[in-house]
Biopython code that builds the backbone (N, CA, C, O; Angstrom):
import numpy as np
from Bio.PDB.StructureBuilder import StructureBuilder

atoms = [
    (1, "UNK", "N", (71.562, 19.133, -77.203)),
    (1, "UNK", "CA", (70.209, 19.641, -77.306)),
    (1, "UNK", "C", (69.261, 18.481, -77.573)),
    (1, "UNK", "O", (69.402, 17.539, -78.353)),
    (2, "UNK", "N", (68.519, 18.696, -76.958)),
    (2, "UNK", "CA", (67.415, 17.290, -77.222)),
    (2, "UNK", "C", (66.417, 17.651, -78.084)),
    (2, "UNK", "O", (65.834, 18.730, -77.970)),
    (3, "UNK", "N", (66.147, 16.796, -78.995)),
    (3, "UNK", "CA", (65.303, 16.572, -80.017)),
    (3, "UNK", "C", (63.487, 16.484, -80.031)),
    (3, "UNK", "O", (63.129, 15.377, -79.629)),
    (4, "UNK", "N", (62.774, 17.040, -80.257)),
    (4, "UNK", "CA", (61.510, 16.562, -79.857)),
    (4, "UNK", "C", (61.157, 15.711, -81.239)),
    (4, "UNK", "O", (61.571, 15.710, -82.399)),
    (5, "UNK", "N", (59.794, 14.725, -80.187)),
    (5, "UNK", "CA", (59.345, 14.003, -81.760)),
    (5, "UNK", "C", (58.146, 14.548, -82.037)),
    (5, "UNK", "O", (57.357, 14.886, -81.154)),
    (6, "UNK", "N", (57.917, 14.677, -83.345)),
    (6, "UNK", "CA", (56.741, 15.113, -83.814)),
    (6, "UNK", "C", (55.701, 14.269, -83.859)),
    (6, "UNK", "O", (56.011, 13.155, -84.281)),
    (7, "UNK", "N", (54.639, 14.404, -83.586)),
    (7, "UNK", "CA", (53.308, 13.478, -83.659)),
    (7, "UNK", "C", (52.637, 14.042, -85.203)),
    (7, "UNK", "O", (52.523, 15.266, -85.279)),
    (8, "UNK", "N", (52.238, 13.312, -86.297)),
    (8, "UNK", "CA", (51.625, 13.737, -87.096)),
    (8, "UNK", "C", (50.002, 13.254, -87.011)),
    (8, "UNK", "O", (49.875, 12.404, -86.130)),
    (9, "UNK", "N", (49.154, 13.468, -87.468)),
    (9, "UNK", "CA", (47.986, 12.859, -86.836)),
    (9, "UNK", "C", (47.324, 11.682, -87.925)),
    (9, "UNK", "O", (46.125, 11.544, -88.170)),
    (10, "UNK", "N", (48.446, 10.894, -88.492)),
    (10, "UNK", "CA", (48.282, 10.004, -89.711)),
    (10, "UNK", "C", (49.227, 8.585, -88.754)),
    (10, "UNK", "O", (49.152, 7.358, -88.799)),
    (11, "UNK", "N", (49.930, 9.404, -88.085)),
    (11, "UNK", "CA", (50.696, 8.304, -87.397)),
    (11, "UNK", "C", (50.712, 8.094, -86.001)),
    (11, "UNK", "O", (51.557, 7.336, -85.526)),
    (12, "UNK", "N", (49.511, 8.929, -84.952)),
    (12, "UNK", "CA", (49.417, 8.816, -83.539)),
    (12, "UNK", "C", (49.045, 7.438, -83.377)),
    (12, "UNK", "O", (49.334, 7.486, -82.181)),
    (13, "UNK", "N", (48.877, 6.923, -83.441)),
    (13, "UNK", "CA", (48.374, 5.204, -83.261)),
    (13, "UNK", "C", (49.845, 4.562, -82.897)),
    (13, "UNK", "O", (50.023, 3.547, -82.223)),
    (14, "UNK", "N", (50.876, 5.402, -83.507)),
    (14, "UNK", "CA", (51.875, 4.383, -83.250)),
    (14, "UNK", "C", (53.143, 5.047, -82.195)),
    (14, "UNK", "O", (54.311, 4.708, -82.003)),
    (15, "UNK", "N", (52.251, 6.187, -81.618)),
    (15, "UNK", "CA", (53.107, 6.893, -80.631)),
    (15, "UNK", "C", (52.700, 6.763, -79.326)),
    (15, "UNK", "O", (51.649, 6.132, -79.215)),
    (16, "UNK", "N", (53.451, 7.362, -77.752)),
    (16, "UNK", "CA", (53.016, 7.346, -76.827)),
    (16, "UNK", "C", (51.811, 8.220, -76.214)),
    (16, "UNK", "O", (51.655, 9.436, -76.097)),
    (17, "UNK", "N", (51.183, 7.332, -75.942)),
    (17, "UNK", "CA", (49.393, 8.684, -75.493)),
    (17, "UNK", "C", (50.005, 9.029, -74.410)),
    (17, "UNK", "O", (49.949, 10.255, -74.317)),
    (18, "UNK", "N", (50.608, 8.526, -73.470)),
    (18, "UNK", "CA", (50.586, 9.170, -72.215)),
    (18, "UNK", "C", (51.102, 10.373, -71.694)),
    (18, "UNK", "O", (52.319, 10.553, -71.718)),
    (19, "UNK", "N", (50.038, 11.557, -71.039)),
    (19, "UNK", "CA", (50.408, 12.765, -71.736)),
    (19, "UNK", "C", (49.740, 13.593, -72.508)),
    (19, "UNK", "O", (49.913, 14.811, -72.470)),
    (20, "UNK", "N", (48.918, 13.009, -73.278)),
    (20, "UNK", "CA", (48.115, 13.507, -73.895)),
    (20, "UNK", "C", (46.624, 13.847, -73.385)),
    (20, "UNK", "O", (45.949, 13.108, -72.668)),
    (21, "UNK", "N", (46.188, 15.261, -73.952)),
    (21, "UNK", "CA", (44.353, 15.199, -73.635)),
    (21, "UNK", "C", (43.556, 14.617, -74.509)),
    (21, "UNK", "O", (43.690, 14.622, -75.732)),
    (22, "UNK", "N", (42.416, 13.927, -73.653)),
    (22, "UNK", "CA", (42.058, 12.917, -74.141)),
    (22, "UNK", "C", (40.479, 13.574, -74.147)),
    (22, "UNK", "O", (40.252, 14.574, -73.466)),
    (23, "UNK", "N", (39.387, 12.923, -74.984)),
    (23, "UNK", "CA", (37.810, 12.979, -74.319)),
    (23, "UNK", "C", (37.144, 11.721, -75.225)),
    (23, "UNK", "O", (37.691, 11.640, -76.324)),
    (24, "UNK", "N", (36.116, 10.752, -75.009)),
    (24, "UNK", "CA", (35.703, 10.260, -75.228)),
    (24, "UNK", "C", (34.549, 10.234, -75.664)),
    (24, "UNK", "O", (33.611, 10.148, -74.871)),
    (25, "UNK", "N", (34.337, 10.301, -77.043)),
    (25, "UNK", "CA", (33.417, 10.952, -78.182)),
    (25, "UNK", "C", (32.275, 10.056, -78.133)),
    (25, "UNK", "O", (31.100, 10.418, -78.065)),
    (26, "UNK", "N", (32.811, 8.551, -78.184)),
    (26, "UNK", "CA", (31.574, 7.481, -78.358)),
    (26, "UNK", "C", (31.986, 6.096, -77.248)),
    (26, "UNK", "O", (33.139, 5.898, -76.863)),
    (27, "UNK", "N", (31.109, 5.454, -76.955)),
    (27, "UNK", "CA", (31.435, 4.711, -76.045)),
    (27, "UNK", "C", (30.380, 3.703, -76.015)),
    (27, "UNK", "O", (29.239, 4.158, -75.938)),
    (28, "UNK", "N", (30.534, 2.170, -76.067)),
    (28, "UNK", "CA", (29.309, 1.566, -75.705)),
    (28, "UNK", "C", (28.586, 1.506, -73.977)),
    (28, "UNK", "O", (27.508, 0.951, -73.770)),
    (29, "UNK", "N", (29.242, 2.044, -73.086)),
    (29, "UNK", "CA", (28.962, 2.382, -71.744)),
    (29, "UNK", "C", (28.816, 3.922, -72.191)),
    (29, "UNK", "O", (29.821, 4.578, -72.464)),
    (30, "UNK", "N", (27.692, 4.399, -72.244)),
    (30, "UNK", "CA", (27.026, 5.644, -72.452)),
    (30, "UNK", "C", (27.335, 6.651, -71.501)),
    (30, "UNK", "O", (27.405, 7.849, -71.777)),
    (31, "UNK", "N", (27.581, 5.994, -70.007)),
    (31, "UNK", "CA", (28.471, 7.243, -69.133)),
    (31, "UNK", "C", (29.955, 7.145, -69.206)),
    (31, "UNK", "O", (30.667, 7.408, -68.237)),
    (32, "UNK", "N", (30.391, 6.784, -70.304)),
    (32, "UNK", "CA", (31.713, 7.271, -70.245)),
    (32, "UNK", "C", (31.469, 7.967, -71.973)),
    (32, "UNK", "O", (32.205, 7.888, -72.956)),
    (33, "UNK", "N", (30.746, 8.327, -71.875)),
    (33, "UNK", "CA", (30.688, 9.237, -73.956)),
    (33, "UNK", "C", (31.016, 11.157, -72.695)),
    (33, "UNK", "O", (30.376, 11.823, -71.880)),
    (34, "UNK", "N", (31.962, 11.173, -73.156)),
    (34, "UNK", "CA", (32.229, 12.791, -72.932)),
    (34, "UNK", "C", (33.071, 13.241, -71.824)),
    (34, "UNK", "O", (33.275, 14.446, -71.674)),
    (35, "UNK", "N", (33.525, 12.460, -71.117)),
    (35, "UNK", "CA", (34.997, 12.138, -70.350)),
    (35, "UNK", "C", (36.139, 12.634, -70.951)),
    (35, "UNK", "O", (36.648, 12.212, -71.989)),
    (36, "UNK", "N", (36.499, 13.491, -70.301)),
    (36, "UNK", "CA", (37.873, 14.323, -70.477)),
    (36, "UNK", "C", (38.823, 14.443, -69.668)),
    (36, "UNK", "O", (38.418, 14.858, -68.583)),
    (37, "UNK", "N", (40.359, 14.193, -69.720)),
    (37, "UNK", "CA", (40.935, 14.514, -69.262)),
    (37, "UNK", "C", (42.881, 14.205, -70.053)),
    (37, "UNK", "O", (43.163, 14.325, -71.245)),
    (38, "UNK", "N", (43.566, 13.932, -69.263)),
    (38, "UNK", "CA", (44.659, 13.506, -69.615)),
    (38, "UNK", "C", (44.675, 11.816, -69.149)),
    (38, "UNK", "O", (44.225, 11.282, -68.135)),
    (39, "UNK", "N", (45.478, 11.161, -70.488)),
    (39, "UNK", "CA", (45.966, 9.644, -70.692)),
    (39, "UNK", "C", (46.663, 9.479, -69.276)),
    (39, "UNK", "O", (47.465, 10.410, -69.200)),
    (40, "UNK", "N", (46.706, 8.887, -68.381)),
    (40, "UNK", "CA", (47.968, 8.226, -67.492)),
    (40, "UNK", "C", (48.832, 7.139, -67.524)),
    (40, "UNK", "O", (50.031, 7.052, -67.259)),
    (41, "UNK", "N", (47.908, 6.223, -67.943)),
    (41, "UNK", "CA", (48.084, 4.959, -68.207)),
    (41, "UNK", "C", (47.675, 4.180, -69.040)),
    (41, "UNK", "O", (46.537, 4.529, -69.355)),
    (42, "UNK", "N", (48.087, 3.018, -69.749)),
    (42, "UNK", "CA", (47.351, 2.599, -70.784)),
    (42, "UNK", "C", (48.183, 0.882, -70.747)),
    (42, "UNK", "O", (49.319, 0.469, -70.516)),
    (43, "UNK", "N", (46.909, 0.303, -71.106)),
    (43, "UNK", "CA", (47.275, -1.627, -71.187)),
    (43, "UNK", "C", (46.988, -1.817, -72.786)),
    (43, "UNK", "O", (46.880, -1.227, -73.861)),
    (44, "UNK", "N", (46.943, -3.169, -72.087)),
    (44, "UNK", "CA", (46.471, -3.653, -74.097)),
    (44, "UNK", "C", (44.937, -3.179, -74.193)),
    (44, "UNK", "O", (44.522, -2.713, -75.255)),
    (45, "UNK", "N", (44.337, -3.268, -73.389)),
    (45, "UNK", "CA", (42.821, -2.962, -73.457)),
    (45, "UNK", "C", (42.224, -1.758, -73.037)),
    (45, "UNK", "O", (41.317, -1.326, -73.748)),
    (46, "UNK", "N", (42.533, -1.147, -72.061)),
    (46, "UNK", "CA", (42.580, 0.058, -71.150)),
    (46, "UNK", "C", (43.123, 1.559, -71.807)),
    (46, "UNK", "O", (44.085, 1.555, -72.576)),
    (47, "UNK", "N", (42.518, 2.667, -71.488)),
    (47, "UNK", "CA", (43.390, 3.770, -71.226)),
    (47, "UNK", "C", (42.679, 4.131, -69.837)),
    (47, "UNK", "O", (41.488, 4.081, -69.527)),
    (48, "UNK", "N", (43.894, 4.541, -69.052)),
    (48, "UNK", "CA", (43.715, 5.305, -67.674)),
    (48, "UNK", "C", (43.874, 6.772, -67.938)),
    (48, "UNK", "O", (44.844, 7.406, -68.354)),
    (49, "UNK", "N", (42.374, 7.236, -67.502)),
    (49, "UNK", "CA", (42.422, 8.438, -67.729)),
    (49, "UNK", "C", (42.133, 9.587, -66.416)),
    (49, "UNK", "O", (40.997, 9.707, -65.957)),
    (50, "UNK", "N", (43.125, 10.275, -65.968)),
    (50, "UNK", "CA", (42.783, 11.299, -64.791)),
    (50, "UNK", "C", (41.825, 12.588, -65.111)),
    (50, "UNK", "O", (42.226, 13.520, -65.807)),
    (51, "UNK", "N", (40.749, 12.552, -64.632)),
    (51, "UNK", "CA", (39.853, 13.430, -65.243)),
    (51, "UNK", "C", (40.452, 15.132, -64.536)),
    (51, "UNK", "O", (41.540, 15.375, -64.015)),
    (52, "UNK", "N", (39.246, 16.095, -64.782)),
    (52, "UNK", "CA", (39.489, 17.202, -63.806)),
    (52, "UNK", "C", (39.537, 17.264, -62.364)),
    (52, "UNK", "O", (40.113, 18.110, -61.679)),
    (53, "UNK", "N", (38.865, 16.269, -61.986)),
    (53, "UNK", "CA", (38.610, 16.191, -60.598)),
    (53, "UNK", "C", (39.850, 15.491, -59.961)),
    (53, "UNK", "O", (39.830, 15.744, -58.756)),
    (54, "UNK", "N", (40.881, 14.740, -60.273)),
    (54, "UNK", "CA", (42.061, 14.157, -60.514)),
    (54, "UNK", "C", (41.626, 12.720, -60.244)),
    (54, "UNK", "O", (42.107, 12.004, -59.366)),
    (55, "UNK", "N", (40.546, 12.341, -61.202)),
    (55, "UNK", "CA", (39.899, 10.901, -60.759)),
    (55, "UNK", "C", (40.555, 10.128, -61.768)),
    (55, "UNK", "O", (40.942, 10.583, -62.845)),
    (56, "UNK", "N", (40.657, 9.051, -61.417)),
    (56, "UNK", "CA", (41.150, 7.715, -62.795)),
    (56, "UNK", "C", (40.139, 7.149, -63.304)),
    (56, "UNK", "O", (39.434, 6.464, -62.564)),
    (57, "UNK", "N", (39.882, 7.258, -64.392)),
    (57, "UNK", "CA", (39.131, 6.519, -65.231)),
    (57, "UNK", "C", (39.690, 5.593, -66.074)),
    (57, "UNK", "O", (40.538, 5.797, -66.942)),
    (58, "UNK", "N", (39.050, 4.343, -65.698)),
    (58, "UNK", "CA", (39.452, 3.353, -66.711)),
    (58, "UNK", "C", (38.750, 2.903, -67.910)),
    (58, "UNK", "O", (37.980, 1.957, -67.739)),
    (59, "UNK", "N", (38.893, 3.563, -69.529)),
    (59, "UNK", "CA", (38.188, 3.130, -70.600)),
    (59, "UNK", "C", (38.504, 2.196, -71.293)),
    (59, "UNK", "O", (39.686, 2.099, -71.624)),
    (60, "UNK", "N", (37.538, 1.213, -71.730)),
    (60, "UNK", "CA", (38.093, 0.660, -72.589)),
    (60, "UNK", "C", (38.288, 0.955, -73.653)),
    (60, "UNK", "O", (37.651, 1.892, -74.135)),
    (61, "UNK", "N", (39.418, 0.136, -74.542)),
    (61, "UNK", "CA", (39.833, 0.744, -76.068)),
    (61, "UNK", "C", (38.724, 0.391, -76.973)),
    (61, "UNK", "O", (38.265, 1.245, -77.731)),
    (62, "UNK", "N", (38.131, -1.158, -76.933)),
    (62, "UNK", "CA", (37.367, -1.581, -77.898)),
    (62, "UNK", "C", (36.131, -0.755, -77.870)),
    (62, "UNK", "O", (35.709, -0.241, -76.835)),
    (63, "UNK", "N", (35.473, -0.621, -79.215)),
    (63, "UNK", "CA", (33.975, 0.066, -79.405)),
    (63, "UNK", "C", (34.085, 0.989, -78.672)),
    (63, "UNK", "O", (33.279, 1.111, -77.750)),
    (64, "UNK", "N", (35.268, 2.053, -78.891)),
    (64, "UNK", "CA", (35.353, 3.450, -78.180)),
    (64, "UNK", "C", (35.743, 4.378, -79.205)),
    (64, "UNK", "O", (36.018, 3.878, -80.295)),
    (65, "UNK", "N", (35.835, 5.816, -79.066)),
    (65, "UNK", "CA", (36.334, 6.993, -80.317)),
    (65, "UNK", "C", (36.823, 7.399, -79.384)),
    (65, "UNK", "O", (36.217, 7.162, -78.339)),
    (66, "UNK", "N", (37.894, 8.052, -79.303)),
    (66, "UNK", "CA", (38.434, 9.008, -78.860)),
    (66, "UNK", "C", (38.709, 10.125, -79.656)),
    (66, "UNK", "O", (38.743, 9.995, -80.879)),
    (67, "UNK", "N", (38.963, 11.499, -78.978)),
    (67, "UNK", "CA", (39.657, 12.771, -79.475)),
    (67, "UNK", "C", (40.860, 13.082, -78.796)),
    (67, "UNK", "O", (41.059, 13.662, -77.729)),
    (68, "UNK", "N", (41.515, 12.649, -79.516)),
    (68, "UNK", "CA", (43.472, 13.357, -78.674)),
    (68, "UNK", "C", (43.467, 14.614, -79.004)),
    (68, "UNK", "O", (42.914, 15.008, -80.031)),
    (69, "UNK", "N", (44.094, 15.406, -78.161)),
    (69, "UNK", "CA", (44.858, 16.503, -78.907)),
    (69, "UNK", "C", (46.300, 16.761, -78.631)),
    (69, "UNK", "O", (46.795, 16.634, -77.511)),
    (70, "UNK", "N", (46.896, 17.094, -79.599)),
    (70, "UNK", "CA", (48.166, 17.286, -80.204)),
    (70, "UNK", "C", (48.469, 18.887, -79.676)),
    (70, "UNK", "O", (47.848, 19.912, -79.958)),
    (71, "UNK", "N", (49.488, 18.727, -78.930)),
    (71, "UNK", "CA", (49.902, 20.324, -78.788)),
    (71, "UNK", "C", (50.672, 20.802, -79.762)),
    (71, "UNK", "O", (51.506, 20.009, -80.200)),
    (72, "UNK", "N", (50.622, 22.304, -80.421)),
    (72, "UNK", "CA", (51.098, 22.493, -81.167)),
    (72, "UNK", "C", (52.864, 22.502, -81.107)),
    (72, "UNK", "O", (53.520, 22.756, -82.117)),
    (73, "UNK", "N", (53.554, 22.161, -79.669)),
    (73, "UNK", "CA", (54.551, 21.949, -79.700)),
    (73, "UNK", "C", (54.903, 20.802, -80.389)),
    (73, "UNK", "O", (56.028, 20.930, -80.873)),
    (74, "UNK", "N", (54.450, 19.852, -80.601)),
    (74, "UNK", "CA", (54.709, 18.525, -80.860)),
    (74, "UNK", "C", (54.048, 17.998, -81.937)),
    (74, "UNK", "O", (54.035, 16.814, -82.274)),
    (75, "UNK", "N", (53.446, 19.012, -82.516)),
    (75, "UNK", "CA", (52.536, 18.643, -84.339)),
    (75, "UNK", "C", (53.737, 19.016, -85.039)),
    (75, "UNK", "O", (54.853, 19.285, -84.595)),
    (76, "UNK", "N", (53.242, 18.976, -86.371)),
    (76, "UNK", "CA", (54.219, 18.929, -87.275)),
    (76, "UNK", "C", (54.774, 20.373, -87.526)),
    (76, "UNK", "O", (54.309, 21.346, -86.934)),
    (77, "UNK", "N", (55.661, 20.447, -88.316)),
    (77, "UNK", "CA", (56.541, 21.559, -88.223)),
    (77, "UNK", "C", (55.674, 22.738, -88.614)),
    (77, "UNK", "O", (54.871, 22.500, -89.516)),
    (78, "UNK", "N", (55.679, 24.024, -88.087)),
    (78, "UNK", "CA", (55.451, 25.010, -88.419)),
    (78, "UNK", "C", (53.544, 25.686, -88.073)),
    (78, "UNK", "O", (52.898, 26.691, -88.373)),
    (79, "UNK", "N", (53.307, 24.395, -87.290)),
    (79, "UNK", "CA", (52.248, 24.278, -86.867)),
    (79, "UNK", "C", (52.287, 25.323, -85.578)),
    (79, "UNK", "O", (53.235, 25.202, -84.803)),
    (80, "UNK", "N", (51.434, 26.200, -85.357)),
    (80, "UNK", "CA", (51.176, 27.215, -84.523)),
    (80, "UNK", "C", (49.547, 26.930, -83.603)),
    (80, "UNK", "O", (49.129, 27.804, -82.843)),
    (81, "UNK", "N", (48.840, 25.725, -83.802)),
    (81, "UNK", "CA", (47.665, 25.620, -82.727)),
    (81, "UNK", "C", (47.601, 24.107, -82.390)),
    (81, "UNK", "O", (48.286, 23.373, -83.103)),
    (82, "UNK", "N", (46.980, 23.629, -81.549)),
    (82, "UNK", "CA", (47.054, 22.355, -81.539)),
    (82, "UNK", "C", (46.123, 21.821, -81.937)),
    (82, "UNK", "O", (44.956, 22.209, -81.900)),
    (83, "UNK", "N", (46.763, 20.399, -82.572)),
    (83, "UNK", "CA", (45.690, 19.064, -83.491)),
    (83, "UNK", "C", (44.536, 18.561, -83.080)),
    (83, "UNK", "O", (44.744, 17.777, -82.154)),
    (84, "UNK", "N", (43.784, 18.624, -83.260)),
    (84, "UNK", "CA", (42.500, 17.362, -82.605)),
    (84, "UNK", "C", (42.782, 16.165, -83.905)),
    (84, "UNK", "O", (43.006, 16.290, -85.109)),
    (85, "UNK", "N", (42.650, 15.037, -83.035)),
    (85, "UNK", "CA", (42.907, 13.984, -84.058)),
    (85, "UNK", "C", (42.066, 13.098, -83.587)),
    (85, "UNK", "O", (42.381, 12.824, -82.429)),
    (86, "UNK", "N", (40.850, 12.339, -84.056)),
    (86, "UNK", "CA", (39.473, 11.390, -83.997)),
    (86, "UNK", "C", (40.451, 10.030, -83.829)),
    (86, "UNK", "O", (41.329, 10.025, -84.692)),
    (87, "UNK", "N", (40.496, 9.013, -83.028)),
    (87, "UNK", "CA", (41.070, 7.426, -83.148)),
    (87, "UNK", "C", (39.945, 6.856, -83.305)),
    (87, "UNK", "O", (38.999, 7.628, -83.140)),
    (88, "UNK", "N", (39.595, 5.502, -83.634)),
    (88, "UNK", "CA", (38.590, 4.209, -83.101)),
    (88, "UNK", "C", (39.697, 3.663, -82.324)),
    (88, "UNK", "O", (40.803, 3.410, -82.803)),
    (89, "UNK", "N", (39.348, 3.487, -81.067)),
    (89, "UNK", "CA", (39.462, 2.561, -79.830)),
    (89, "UNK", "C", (40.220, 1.032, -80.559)),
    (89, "UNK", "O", (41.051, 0.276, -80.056)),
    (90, "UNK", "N", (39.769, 0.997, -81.464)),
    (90, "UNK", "CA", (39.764, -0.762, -81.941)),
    (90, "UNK", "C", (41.304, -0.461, -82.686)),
    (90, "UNK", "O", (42.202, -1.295, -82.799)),
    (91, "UNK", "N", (41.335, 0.775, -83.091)),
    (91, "UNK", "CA", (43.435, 0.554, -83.669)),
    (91, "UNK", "C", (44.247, 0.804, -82.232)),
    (91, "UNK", "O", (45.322, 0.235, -82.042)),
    (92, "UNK", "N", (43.798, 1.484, -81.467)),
    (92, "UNK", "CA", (44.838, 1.178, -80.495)),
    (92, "UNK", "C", (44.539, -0.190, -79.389)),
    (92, "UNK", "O", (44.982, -0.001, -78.257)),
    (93, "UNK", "N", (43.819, -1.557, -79.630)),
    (93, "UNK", "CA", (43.848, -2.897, -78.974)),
    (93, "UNK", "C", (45.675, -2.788, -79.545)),
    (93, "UNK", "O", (46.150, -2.551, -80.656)),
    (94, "UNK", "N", (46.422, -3.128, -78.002)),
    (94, "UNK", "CA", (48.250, -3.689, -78.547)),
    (94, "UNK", "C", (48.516, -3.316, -77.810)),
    (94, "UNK", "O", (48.264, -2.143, -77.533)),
    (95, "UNK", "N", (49.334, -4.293, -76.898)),
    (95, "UNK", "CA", (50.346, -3.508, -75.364)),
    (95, "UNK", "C", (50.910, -2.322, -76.616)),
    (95, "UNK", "O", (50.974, -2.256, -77.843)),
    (96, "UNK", "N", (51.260, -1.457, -75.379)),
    (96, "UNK", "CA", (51.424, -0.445, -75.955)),
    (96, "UNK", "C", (52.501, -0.423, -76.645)),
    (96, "UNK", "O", (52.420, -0.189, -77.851)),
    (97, "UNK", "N", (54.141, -0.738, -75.844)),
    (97, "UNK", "CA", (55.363, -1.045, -76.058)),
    (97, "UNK", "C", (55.334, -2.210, -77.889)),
    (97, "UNK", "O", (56.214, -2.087, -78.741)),
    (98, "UNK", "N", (54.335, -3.024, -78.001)),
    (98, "UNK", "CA", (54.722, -3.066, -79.297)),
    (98, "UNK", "C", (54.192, -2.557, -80.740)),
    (98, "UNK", "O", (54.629, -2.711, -81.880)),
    (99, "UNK", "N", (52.861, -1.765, -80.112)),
    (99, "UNK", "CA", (52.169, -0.893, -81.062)),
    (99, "UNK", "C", (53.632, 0.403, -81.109)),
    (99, "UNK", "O", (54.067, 0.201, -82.243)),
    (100, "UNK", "N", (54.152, 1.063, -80.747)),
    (100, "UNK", "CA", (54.958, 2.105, -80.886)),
    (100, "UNK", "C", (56.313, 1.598, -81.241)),
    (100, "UNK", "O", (57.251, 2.269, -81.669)),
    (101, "UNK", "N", (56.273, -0.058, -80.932)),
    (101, "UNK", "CA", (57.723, -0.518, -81.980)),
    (101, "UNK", "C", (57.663, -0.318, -83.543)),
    (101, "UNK", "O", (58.660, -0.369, -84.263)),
    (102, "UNK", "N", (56.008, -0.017, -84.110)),
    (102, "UNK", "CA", (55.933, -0.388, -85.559)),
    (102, "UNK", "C", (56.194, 1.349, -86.324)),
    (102, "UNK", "O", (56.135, 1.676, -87.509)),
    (103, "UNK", "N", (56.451, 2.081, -85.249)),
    (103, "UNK", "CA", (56.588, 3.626, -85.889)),
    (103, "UNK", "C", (58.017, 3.157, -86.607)),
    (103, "UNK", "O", (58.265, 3.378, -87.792)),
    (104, "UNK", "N", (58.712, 2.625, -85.893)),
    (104, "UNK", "CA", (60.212, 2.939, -86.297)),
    (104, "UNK", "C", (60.072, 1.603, -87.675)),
    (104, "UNK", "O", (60.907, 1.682, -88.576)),
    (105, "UNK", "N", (59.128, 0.581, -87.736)),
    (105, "UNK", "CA", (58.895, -0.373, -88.951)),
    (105, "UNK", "C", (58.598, 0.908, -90.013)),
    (105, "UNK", "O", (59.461, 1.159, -90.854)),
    (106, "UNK", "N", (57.610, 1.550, -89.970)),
    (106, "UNK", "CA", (56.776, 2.913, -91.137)),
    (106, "UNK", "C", (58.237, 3.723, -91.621)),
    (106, "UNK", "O", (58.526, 4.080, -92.764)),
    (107, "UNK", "N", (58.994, 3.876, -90.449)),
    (107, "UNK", "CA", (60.448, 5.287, -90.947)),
    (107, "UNK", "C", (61.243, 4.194, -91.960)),
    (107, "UNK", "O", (61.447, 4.339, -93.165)),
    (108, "UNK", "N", (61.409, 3.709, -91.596)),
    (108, "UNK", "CA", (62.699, 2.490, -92.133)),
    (108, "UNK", "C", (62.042, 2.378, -93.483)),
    (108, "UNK", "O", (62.610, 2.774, -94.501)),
    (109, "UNK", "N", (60.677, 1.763, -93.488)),
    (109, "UNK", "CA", (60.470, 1.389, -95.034)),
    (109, "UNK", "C", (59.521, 2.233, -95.633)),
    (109, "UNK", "O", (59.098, 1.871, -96.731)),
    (110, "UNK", "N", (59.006, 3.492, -95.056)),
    (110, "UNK", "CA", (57.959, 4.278, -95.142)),
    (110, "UNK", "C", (58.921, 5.474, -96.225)),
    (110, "UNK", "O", (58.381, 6.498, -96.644)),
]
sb = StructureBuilder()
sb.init_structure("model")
sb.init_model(0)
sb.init_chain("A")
sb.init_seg("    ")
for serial, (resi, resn, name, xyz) in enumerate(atoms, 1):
    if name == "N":
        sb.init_residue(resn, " ", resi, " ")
    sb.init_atom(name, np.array(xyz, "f"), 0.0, 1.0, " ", f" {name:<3s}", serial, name[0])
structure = sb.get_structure()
């Protein structure tokens, strides 16, 4: 049986976005403040985001807010709706692969 991981919204910074719905709350490029859709892709600087229209948008992380949301499959236990969780753009600057190495640093000594 396979295991799901839980996203808590104290520790999404150090999990995979891709997958996730995304919208963009604040932005210093003023036409990208309110952009929604799902994560596709993501660099050290970038999230690729496929809007409704199935367009790619490329945001940057720095001087950005985002709103994730957390499905309630994948919030924490016993959770029945899904999370909205606020980021600053500026904690997720980090290829991604070693920002999500430091979850398993937090379990170990957390």
């Amino acid at each position: 049986m396979k295991s799901k991981v839980e996203i808590l919204p104290s520790t999404l910074i150090y999990h995979e976005l891709i997958g996730l719905e995304i919208q963009v709350i604040r932005s210093t490029n003023p036409a990208l403040t309110g952009i929604r859709g799902r994560v596709i892709d993501e660099t050290k600087n970038m999230l690729v985001i496929e809007n409704l229209k199935s367009r790619e948008l490329k945001i940057p992380k720095a001087d950005s807010e985002f709103l994730f949301r957390i499905p309630a499959e994948l919030s924490e236990k016993g959770r029945r709706s899904d999370t909205f969780v606020k980021i600053q753009g500026n904690l997720l600057l980090s290829q991604p692969e070693n920002r999500i190495k430091n979850i398993k640093k937090l379990r170990k000594w957390g």
